[in-house]
N, C-alpha and C positions, 0 to 999 in steps of 0.2 A: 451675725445673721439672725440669731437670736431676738435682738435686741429691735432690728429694724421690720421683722416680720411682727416681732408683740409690739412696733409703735403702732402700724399701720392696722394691727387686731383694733387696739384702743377708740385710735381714732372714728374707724367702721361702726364698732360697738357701739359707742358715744351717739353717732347720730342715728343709728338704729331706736337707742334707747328712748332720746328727744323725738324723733319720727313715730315711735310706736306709741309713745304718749302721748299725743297730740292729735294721732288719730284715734287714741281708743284700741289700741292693740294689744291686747295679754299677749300674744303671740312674738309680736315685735320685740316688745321690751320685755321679753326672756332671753329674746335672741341676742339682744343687745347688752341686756349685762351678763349675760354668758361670754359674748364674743369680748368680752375688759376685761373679765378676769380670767378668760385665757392668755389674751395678750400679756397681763400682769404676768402671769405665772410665766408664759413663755420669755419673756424679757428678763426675767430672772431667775432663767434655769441654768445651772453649774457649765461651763465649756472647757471640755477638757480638765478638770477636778478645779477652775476656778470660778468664781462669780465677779464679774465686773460690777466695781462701786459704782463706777457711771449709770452700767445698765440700771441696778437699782435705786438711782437716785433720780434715773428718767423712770421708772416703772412706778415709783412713788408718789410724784408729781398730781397724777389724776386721780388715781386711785382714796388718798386721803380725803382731797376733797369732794371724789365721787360718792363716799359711803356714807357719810358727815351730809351732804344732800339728798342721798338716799334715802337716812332714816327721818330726815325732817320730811320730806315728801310723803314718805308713807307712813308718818307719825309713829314712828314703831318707838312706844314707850318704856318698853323693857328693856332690865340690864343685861347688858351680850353675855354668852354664855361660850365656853372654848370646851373644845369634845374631842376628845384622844383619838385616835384613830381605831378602826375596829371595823367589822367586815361590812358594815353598809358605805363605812367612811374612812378606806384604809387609810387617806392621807389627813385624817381628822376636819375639823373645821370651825369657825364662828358661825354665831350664831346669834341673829338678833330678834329678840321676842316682840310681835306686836303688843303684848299687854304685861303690865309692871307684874301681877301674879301668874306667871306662865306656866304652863305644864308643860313639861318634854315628852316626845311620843317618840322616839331614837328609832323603832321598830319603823318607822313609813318616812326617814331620811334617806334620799340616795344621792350620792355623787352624781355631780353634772343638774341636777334641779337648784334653782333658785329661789322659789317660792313654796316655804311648806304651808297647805291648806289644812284646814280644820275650824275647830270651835276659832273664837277671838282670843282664847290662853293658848290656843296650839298652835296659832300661826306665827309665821313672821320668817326673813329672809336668813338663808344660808348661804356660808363659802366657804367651801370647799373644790378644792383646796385652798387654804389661807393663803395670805400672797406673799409671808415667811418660810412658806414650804418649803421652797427651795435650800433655803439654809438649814433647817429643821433636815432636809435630808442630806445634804452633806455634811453635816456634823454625825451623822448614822451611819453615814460609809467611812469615817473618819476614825472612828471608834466604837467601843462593843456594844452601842447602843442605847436607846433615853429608856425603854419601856421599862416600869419598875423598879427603877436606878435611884429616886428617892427625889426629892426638890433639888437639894445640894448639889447630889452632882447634874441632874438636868440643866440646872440653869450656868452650872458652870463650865460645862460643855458648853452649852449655847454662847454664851459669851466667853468664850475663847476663839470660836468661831468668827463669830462678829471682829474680836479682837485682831485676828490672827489675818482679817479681811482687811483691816481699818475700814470697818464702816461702822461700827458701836461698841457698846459694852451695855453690861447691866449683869443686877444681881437680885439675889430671891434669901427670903426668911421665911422660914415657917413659926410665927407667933404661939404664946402658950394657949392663945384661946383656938387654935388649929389654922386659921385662916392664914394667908402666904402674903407676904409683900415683898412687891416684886419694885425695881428700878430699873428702867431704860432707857438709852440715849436713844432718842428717836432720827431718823435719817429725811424727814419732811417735817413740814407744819400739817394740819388742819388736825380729822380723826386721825389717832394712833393706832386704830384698827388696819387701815389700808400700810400703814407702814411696815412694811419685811420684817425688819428687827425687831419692833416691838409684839407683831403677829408672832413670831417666829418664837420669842422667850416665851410667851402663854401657852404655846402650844408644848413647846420641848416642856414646861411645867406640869400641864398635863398629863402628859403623857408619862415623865417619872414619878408622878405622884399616883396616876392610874385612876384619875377622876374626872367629873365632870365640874368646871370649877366656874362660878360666878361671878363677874366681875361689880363687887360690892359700891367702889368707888375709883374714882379717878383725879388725880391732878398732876399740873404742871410742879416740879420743886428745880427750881431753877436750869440746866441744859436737857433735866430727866425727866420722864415721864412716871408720876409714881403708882401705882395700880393696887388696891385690896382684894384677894379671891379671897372667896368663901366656897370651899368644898363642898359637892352635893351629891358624892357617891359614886360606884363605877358607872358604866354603863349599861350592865347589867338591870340594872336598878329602877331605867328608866325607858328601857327596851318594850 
């Protein structure tokens, strides 16, 4: 039920999003990427302690290539940022900066907004929650928890999850110069943002590592997705 009520969110969403841009609508097209990634989320929330691979490989479908057109549209130049969760953002979230030197202002994020406003370093689009959420939180009812748990075991939690789903795998090092490299098998093509599993390892990373963490670079290394963070403090920091 899940699944066919977050198709028909998507699909709403989608032309809300095209309609409200077309007319010039801020309004529209909040509503409309609001109403996708609800549908997202909702299309891959747990039923009954499982998560359908199907559901998440239809909830992936749009979303990759939604967000991947998102940031070419609104030229949002900066590198994504993943944010632990914490009382503005219990379920955490991404974070795409419109300008390559950003500033975080954590303190004027709220759950359920799209659009944070400010200077041209303070802007740029949020999701929350991530569309890995859902795995991210069943792997927390599954076990005693990611917060503070360290890289190692966050991500290896995570990917047992994934494992234990068949729908991916992946894994995380913390390098000697402190930054994390992570590998994911991703579950769609286009961004790897909008993908569950690879959403879902950044954030469980986050969150055991208990920072706000950078995504310095990105590439493909043959079936995985390979990712460099660079740690930039709790949230505390940038509250």
């Amino acid at each position: 039920m899940g699944r066919l009520w977050g198709s028909f969110l998507v699909i709403i969403g989608t032309g809300l999003w095209y309609y409200g841009g077309a007319r010039g609508s801020v309004a529209l097209v909040n509503l409309g990427i609001g109403t996708i990634i609800l549908g997202i989320v909702l299309m891959g929330l747990p039923s009954r302690g499982y998560v359908s691979k199907e559901a998440l490989l239809l909830s992936c479908r749009d979303p990759c290539g939604f967000i991947e057109d998102l940031k070419r549209d609104l030229e949002l130049e900066g590198p994504p940022v993943v944010i632990p969760p914490y009382e503005n953002l219990p379920k955490g979230g991404l974070f795409f900066p419109k300008a390559e030197g950003f500033s975080l202002r954590l303190g004027k994020f709220i759950e359920g907004s799209i659009f944070v406003t400010g200077t041209e370093v303070e802007s740029g689009i949020l999701l929350s929650p991530p569309p890995g959420w859902a795995i991210v939180e069943y792997t927390i009812e599954n076990s005693d928890g990611l917060s503070g748990t360290g890289v190692g075991y966050a991500s290896s939690a995570i990917s047992s999850t994934l494992s234990a789903l068949g729908i991916g795998s992946g894994e995380a090092f913390e390098r000697e110069d402190g930054k994390v490299e992570v590998f994911v098998r991703p579950l769609c093509r286009g961004s790897p943002y909008g993908d569950p599993a690879v959403s879902a390892m950044l954030l469980g990373i986050a969150m055991g590592k208990g920072e706000v963490l950078e995504v310095e670079s990105l590439e493909k290394v043959k079936d995985y997705v390979k990712l460099v963070l660079e740690p930039l403090g709790g949230v505390e920091k940038w509250l």
